[in-house]
N, C-alpha and C positions, 0 to 999 in steps of 0.2 A: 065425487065426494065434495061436500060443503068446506069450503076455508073459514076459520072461525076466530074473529079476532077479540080475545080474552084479555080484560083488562080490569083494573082498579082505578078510577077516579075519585079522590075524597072530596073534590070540591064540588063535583055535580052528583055526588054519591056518599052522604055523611055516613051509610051503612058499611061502606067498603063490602058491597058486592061484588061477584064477578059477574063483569055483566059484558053484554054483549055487541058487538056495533054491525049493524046491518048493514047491507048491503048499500042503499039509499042513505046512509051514515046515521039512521037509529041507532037510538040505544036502550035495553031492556038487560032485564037481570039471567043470569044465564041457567039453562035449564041444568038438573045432574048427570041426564044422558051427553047432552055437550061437553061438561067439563070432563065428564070420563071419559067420553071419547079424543078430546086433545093430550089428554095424561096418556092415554093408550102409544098416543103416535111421536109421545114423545120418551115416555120408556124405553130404552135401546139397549141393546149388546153391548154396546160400548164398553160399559165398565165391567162387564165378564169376559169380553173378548181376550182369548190369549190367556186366560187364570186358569189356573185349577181348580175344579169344580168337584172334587172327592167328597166333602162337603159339603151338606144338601143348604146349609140355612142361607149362603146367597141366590143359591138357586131357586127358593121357596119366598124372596123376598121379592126377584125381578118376576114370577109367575103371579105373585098375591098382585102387583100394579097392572101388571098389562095382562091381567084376563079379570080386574075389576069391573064387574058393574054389568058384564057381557049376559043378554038376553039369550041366547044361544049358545049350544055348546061350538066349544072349539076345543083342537088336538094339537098340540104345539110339541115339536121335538128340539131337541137340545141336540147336535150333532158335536163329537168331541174326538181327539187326534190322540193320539196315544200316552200320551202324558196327562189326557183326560181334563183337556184346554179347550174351552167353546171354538168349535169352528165358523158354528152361525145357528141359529135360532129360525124354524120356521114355523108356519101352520096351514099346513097340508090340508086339512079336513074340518071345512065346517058344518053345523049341522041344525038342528033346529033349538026348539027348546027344551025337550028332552031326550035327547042322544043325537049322535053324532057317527056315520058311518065313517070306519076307519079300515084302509085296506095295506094290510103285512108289506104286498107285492109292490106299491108305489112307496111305502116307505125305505123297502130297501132300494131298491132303484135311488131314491135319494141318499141314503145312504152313501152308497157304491160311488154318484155324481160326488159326493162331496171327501170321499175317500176316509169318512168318520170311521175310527178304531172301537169308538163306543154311540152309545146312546142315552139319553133320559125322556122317557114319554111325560108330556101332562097333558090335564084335558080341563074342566071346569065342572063344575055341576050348578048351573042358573039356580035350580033349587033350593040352593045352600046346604044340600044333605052330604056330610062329609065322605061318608063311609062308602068303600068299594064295593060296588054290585058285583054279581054273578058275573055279569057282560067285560066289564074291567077287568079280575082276575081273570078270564079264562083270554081272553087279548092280550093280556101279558104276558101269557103263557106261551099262547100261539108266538106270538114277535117273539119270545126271548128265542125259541126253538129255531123260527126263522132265521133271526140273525144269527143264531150259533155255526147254523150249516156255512155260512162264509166268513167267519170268524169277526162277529163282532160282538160287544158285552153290552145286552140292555143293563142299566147300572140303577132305571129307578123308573117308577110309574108314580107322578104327581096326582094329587087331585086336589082341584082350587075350589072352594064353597063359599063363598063371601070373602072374610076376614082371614079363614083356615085355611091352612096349605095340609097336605095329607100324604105322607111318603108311604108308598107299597112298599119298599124295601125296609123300613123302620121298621112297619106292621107285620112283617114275617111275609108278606104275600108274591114275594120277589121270587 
C-alpha cells in the first residue's frame, strides 16, 4: 500500500489544493482516488466504539465515509454486544465491480470469534443504484435464519450508493 503525504501549501499553491509530495519530494495536485483513499484509512470505529447503535443515522454516516468513492463492492459488518455497542467493524468480503461473494458460514464464525449478540450488514453499490436486488434480500434472509439458529439478531442490511445510505430494515425488507 502506497504512503501518501496530503497537504495544503498557499505559498507554492495560491489554489489551496491538495496536492501531493512524492516520493523524490515532487509535488502535484492530488488525484480523487487518493484523497479517498486516505479519508478511507482515516475513518475509524473510534467514535462508535462502545455507543449505542439502535439508531441507524450514525451508523449510515461512518458507512457513507468509508465506503466512499469504492470501485468495488465490499461487505462490511458492524459486530455489537448486547446492549447493541460496536464491538468492531470489519469487511470480510471483497468483490468486484458488481457484486461481491458473501458467505453466511465465515460470517458467523466471526460472529462467534468476536462473541457479537447482534449484527448490521452493509455492502456498497459502485453503481450508485440504491435500491436492494433480489441477491440482497434473499442474503438477508439466508444470514438473519443463520444467525437466529445461535442466537444472534441481524438488526440491519445497509446499502451505500454514492451519497445514499439505504436501511433494509427502514424499507420493510428486514
Amino acid at each position: 500500500m502506497r504512503q501518501y503525504s496530503l497537504f495544503i501549501d498557499g505559498n507554492t499553491n495560491p489554489g489551496n489544493a491538495l496536492l501531493v509530495r512524492e516520493t523524490d519530494g515532487a509535488m502535484r495536485p492530488a488525484k480523487r482516488a487518493e484523497i479517498l483513499s486516505v479519508a478511507r484509512e482515516l475513518v475509524t470505529t473510534g467514535e462508535l466504539r462502545r455507543r449505542n447503535l439502535s439508531a441507524p443515522d450514525k451508523v449510515m454516516a461512518f458507512l457513507k465515509l468509508r465506503m466512499a468513492g469504492l470501485e468495488h463492492e465490499v461487505c462490511g459488518l458492524l459486530l455489537l454486544d448486547s446492549q447493541l455497542r460496536l464491538i468492531t467493524y470489519l469487511e470480510p468480503f471483497r468483490g468486484t465491480l458488481s457484486h461481491a461473494t458473501v458467505y453466511p458460514r465465515e460470517i458467523l464464525k466471526l460472529v462467534l470469534q468476536h462473541n457479537a449478540a447482534a449484527l448490521m450488514l452493509a455492502h456498497n453499490h459502485p453503481s450508485g443504484l440504491s435500491m436492494a436486488s433480489q441477491a440482497d434480500v434473499q442474503l438477508t434472509k439466508t444470514l438473519k435464519q443463520a444467525l437466529a439458529l445461535i442466537d444472534v439478531r441481524l438488526l440491519d442490511h445497509f446499502i451505500v450508493a454514492g451519497n445514499e445510505v439505504v436501511s433494509m430494515a427502514q424499507d420493510g425488507l428486514l
